[in-house]
BAMARSE-371140 format. One record per residue (C-alpha): residue number from 1; residue in one letter; z, y negated, x negated. Coordinates in steps of 0.25 Angstrom, whole numbers, plus 5000, padded with zeros to 4 digits. Example, Ala and Ser with C-alpha at 12.3 -4.5 7.8 and 13.67 -1.06 7.14 Angstrom:
! BAMARSE-371140
 num residu   up north east
   1      A 5031  5018 4951
   2      S 5029  5004 4945
//
This chain:
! BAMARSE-371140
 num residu   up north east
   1      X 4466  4024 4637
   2      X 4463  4036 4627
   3      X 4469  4049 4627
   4      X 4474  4047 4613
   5      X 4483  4036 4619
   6      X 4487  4042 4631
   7      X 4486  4058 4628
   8      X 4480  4059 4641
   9      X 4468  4069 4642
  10      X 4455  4062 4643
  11      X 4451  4067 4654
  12      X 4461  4061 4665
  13      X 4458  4048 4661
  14      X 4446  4049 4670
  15      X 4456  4054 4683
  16      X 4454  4044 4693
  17      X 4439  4045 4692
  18      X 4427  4056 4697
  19      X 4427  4067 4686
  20      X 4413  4072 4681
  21      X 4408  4083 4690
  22      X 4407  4097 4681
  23      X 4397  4105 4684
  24      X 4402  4119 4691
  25      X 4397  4131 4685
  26      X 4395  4137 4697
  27      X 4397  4127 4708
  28      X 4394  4137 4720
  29      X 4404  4146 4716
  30      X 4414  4134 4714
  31      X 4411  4127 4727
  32      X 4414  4139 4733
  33      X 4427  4144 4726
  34      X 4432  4130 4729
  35      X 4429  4131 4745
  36      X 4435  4146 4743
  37      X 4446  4139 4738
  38      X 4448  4128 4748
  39      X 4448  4138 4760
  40      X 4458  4149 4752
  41      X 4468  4135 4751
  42      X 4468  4133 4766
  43      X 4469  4149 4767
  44      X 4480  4148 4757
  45      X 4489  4135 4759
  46      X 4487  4135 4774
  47      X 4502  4135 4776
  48      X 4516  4128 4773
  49      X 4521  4134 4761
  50      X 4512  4142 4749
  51      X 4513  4155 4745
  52      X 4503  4167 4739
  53      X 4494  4156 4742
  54      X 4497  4147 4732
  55      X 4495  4158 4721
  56      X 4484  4162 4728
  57      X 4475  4148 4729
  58      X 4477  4148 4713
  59      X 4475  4163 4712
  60      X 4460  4160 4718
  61      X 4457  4145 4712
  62      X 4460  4151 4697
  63      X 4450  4163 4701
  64      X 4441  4154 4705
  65      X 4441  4147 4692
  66      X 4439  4159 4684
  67      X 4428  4164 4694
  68      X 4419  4148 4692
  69      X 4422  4149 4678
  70      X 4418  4163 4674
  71      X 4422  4167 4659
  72      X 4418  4156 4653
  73      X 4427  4147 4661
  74      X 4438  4156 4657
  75      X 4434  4156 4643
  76      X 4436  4140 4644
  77      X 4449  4139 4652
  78      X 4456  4151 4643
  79      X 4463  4144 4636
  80      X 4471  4137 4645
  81      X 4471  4149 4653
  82      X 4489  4151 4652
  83      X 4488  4139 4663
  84      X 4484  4150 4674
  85      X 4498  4158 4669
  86      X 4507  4147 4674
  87      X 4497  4142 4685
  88      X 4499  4158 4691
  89      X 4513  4159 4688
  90      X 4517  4145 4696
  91      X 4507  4149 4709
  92      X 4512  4162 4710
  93      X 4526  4156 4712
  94      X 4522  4147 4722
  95      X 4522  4160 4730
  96      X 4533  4166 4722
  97      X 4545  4154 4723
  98      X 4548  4149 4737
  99      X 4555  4136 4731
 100      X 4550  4125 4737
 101      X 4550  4115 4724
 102      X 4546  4127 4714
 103      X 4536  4130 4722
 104      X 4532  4115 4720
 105      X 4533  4117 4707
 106      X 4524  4129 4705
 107      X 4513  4122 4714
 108      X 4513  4110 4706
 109      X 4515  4118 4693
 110      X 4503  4127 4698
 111      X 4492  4116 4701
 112      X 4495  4110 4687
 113      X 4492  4120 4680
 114      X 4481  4123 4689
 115      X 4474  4108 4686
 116      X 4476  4112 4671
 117      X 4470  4126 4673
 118      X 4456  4120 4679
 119      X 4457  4108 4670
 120      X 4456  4117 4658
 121      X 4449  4129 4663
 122      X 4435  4121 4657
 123      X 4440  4118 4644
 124      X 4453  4112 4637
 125      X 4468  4117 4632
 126      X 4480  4113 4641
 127      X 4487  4115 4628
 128      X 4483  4103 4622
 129      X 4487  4092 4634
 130      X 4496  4081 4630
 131      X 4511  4082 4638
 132      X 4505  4073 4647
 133      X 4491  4077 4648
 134      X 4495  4089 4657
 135      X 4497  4082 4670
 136      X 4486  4071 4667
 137      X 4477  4084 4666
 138      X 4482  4089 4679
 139      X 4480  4075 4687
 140      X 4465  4075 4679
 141      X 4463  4090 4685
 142      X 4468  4086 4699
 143      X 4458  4073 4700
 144      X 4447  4080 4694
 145      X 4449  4092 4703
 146      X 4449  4082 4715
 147      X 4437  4072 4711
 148      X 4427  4083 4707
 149      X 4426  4088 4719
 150      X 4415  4079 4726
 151      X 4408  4078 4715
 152      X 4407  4093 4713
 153      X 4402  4094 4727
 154      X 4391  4084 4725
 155      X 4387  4091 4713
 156      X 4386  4106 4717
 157      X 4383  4105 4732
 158      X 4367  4102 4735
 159      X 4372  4090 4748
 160      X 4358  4088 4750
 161      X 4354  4102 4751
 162      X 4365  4104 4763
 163      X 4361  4089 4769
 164      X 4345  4097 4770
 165      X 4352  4108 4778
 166      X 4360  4099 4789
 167      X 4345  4098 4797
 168      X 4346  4114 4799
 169      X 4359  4116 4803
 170      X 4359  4105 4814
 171      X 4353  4116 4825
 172      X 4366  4123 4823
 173      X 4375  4113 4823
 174      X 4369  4108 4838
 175      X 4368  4122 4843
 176      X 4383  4124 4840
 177      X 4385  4110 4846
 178      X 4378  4116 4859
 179      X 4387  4129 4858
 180      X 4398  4120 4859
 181      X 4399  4117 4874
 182      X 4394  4131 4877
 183      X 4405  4138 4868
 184      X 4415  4131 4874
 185      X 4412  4135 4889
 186      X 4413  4150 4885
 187      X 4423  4151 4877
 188      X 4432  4143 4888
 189      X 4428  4153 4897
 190      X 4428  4166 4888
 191      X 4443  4162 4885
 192      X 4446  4160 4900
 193      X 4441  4175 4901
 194      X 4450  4182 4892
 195      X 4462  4180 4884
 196      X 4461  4188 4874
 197      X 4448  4180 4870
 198      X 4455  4166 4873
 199      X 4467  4170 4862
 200      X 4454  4174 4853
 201      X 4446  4161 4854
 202      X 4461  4153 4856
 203      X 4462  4158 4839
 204      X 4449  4157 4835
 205      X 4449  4142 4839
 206      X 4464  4140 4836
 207      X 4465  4134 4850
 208      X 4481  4134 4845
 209      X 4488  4125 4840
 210      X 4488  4132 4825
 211      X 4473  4127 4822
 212      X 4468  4111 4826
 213      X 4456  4106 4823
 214      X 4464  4095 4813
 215      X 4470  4108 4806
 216      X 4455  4113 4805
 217      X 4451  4101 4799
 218      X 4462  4099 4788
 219      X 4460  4113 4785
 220      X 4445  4112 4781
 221      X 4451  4098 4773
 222      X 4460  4108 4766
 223      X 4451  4115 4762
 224      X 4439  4105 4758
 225      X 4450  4099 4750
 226      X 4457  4111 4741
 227      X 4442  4116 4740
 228      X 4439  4101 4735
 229      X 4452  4104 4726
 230      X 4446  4117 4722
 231      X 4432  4111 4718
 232      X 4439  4100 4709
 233      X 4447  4112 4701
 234      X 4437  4121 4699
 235      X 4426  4110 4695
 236      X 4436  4104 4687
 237      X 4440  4117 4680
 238      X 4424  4120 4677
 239      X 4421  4108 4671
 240      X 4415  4107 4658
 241      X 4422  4097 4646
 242      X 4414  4086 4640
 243      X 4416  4084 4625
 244      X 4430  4089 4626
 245      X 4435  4077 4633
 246      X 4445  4082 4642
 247      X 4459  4086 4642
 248      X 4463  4098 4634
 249      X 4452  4098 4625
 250      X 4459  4088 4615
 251      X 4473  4085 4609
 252      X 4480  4075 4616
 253      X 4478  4063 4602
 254      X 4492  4058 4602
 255      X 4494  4044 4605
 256      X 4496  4032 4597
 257      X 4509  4030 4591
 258      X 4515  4017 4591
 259      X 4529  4019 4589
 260      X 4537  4017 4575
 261      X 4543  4029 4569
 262      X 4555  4021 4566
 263      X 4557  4017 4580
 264      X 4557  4031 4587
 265      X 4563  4037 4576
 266      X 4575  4027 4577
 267      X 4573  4030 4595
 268      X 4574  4045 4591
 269      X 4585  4045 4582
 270      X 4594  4036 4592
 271      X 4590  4045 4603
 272      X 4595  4057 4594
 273      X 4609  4049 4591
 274      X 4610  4048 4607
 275      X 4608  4061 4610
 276      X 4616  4067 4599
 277      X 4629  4059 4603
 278      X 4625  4066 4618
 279      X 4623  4078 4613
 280      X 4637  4080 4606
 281      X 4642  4076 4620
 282      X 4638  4086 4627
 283      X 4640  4098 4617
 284      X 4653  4094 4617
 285      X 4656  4092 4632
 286      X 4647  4100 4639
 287      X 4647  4111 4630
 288      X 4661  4113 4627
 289      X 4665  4108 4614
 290      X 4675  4097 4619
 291      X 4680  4092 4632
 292      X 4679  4079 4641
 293      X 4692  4071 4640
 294      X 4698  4068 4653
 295      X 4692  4054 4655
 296      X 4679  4060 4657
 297      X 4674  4069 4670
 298      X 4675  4082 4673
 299      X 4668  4093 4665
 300      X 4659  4098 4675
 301      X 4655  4081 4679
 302      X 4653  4079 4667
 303      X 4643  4091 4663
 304      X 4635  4087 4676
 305      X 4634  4074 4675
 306      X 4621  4066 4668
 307      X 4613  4081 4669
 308      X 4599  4073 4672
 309      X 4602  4062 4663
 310      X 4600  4073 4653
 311      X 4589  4079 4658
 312      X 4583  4066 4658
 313      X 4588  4063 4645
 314      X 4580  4075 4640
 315      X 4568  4073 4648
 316      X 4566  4057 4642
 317      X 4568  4063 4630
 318      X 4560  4072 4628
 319      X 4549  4062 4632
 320      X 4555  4054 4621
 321      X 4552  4062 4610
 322      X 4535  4065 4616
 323      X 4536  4048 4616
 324      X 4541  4046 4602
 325      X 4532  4059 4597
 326      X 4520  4051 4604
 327      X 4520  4036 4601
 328      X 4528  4037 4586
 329      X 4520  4033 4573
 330      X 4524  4046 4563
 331      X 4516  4040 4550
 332      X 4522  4051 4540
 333      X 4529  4064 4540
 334      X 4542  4059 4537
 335      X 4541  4051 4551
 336      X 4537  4064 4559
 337      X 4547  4073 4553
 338      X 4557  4062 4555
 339      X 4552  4061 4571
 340      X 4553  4075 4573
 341      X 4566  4076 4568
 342      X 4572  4065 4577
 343      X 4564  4071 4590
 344      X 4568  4084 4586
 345      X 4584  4080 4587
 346      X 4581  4073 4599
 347      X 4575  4086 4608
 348      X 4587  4093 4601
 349      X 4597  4084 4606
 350      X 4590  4083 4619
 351      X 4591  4099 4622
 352      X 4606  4097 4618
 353      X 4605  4086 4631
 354      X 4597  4096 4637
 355      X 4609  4108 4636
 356      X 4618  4098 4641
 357      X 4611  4094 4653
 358      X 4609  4109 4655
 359      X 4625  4112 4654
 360      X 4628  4100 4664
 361      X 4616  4108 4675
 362      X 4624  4121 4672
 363      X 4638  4116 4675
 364      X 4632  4108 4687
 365      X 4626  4121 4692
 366      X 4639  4129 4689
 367      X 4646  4119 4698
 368      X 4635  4116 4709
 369      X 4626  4128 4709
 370      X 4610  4128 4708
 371      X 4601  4119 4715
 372      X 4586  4117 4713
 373      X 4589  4104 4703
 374      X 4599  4112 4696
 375      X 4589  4123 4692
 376      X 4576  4117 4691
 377      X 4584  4106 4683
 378      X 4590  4117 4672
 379      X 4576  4124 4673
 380      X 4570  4112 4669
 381      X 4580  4110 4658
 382      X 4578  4123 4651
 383      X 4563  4119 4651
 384      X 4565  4105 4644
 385      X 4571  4111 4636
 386      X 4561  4120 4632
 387      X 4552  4108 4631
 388      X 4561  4100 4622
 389      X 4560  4114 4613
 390      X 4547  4112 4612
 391      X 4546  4097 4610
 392      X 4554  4098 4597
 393      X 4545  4110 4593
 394      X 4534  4102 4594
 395      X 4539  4089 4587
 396      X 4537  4098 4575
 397      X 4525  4106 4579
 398      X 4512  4104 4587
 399      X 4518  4092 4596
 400      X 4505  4092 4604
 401      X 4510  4106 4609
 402      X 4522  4099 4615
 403      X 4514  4096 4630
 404      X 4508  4112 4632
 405      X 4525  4116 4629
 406      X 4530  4105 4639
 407      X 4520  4110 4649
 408      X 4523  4125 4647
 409      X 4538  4122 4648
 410      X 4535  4114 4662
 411      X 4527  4127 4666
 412      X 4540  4137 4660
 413      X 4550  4126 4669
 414      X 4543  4131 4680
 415      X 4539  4144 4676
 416      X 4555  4144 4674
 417      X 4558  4141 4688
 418      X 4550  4151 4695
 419      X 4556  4162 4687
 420      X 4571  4157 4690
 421      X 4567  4155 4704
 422      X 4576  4144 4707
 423      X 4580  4146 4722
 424      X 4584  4162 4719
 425      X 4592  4156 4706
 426      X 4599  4144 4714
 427      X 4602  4154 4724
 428      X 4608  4166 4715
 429      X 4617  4155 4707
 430      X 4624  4148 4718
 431      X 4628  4161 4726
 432      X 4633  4166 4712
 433      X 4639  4154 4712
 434      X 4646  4155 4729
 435      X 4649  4171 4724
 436      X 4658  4164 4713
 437      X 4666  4154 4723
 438      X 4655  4142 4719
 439      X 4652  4135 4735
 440      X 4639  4138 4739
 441      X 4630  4128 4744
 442      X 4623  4136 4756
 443      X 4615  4126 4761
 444      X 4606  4124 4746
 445      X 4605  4138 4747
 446      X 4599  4137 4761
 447      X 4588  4128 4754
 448      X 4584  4138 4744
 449      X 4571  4144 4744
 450      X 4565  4158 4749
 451      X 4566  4162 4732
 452      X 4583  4161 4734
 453      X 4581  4175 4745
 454      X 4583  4185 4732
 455      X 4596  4180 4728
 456      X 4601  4177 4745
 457      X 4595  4191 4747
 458      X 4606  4196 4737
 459      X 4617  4187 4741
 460      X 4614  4192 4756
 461      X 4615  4209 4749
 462      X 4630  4205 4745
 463      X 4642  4209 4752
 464      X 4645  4199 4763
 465      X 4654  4189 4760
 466      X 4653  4175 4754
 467      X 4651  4162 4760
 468      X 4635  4161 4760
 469      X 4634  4177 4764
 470      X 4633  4169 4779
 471      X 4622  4160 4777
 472      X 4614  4168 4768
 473      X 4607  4175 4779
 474      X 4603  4161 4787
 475      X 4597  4157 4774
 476      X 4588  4170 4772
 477      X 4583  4166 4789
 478      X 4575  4155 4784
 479      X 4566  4164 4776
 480      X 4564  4173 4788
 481      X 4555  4161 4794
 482      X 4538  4165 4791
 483      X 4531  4158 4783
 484      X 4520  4152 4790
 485      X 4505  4153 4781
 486      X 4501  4167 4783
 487      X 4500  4174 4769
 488      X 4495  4163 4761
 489      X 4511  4157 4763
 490      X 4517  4171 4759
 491      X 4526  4168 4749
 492      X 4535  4178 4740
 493      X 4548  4173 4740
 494      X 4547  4169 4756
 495      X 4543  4184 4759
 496      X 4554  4189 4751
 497      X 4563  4180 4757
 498      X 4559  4184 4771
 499      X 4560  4199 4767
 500      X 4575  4198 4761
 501      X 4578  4189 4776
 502      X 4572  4198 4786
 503      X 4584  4207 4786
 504      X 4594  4198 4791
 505      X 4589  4196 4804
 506      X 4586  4181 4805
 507      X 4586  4174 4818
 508      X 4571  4172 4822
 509      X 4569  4157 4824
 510      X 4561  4153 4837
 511      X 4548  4149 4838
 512      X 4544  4133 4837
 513      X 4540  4134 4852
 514      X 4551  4138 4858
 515      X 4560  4126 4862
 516      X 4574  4124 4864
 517      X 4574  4129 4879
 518      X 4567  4143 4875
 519      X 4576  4144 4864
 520      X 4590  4141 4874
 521      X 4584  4151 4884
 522      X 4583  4161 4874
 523      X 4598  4159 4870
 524      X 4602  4158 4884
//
């Protein structure tokens, strides 16, 4: 199938097979910055939870970019170049936000934009991708940056030149064979002799439990592998075009139309009846202009009721109108003026659903307080809104600008999220809320992240008093506990954290070795 049929950039059609293998402008320095960049990973990541390192890792593979590519690599990928600004903004919140599922978010967020960044480092605009062009761009980056590297190796890396050297090095390899035995005998007695030197040789050969040889070995795989991932990015990003095949280079040609205009005008304009007899519903219950008669539920049931259907509703919707703009034969003036119209009263009267399902998610948090749903849900909102903004804009200009605006409002949704900061926001409404009389639901604020200390850390200044003034202290305890990973884990928010619950004198937890005898001794 073609890209004019499908909208699909060229280049991934080819995904599931071997890529061609570019020829490195300077392939030393690549093989190199990629096996730099495998160790500085197991350096970086050797731990259970990120931190500077994330930023870090990015910080150093972008460098290397810029380094292989020299100026005229960065005179090609300027363009695209605004990428690196949300691809920074999103790592360095890895290590800003503790939340578990925003930082999810950002490290998703951050590799997509770092699969488009080497995809059109060479050549390209990002700008010009079809709406659904940007995630098959990002899979093609993915599998080339995975099935270059062999071929890259084979190509750059003189096999036979190594193979001729294996003759001299045999001498060594059997004399350190030999040494072996003899190694072993004086070391065991050396180590017999003095303690001080059997500690030494006890961490250099990590005779401890913290270094085995099968945590040696998937050490060197980790990092045989991300310098294998490495490879495939950088190679991929210094590859040159061939006649301008690739994605980005082009417009995205629309597809083939094969719907009558009679027959989505008719499909629109009944949509519009629907969702106008909706609409005057809801600005006259939810918003205050009459009242529900006695037969029907409460007020409050009924602005929280059916909140996702209308999100749904605005979502399908919205996919609607790119369909019907897609696959609709306009043969006049009159018809795409007429098409506009209808789409244009439809977006309307979907924000006018929109408002309402935003009202319905006010009153529900007014009686129930925050939760992570609740706030990422309205945040998403205020962004589809934006987007349905920008679709009606583009019904009447430049409608192939449509995917680069739904793509920067994905990246301002986020970007939206890690300003608002959503645990320290869940946390200042709902003891507002408990300040005004509101129940407080202790333990969901127990599950909030190390970003929610700022506002516990102000609650805690207050005058005691209050009903969660005695479990706020058990909650800061938890943040008292180390992170383990050595500065690569350190982490903003869980420093902060620890700072504002070091004064209030935590009881120190007992190590994992000590069983449940020691410990009743100790009590006793």
């Amino acid at each position: 199938m073609s890209t004019a049929a499908t909208g699909f950039p060229t280049d991934t059609d080819d995904v599931a097979s071997a890529p061609a293998v570019p020829r490195l402008r300077r392939p030393v320095a690549t093989l190199l910055s990629a096996l730099g960049l495998g160790v500085c990973a197991e350096v970086l990541f050797d731990g259970p939870a990120l931190g500077v390192s994330f930023p870090l890792f990015v910080v150093l593979l972008l460098a290397a970019l810029l380094g292989l590519g020299g100026r005229e690599g960065w005179q090609r990928a300027r363009p695209n170049a605004w990428l690196l600004v949300p691809l920074l903004f999103f790592s360095g919140m890895v290590f800003v936000r503790a939340s578990p599922f925003l930082t999810t978010l950002n490290v998703f967020a951050s590799g997509f934009l770092l699969l488009l960044v080497t995809h059109f480092w060479a050549a390209g605009r990002v700008e010009r991708l079809g709406l659904w062009s940007y995630p098959f761009t990002a899979l093609g980056a993915f599998f080339h940056a995975v099935l270059l590297p062999p071929g890259v190796v084979r190509s750059e890396v003189d096999l036979s030149a190594a193979r001729r050297q294996v003759p001299k090095l045999m001498p060594v390899v059997r004399g350190a064979l030999l040494a072996v035995p003899v190694l072993f005998i004086f070391t065991a007695l050396l180590v017999s002799a003095d303690a001080v030197f059997e500690d030494a040789v006890a961490r250099v050969l990590s005779l401890s439990p913290g270094l085995t040889f099968l945590d040696t070995v998937g050490r060197l795989v980790f990092v045989g592998l991300s310098a294998f991932g490495v490879l495939g990015l950088l190679a991929h990003a210094q590859r040159r075009r061939r006649n301008g095949a690739e994605a980005g280079d082009t417009e995205v040609v629309p597809a083939e139309a094969r719907l009558g205009f009679t027959e989505s005008l008719t499909l629109v304009g009944l949509v519009d009846l629907l969702f106008l007899g909706f609409a005057a519903i809801q600005l006259a219950f939810l918003f205050g202009a009459a009242q529900l008669p006695a037969r029907f539920m409460s007020y409050s049931e009924y602005a929280r009721r059916g909140f996702f259907e209308l999100l749904a509703v605005s979502v399908m919707t919205l996919g609607l109108s790119l369909a019907l703009a897609r696959w609709t034969r306009l043969r006049s003036e009159g018809q795409v003026t007429a098409f506009r119209v209808a789409c244009s009263v439809m977006v309307g009267l979907v924000l006018v659903i929109l408002a309402s399902a935003m009202k319905r998610m006010a009153l529900y948090e007014s009686a129930y307080g925050y939760t992570h749903l609740r706030v990422y849900t309205h945040v998403f909102m205020v962004a589809l809104a934006g987007v349905l903004v920008w679709r009606a804009v583009t019904l009447w200009w430049r409608p192939e600008r449509f995917a680069i605006g739904a793509f920067v409002g994905a990246l301002g949704f986020l970007a939206a999220l890690n300003v608002l900061n959503p645990d320290a926001f869940i946390a200042r409404g709902n003891l507002a809320r408990a300040a005004e009389g509101y129940v407080l639901d202790e333990g969901y604020m127990v599950s909030l992240s190390e970003d929610a200390a700022p506002e516990l850390a102000a609650y805690l200044a207050q005058p005691p008093g209050g009903v969660f003034a005695r479990n706020a202290p058990d909650m800061f305890c938890r943040f008292t506990e180390p992170m383990p990973g050595g500065w690569p884990a350190f982490h903003l928010a869980r420093h902060r954290a620890a700072k504002w619950a070091r004064p209030l004198q935590c009881p120190v937890p007992l190590p994992a070795a000590v069983d449940m005898e020691d410990s009743m001794e100790r009590v006793d």
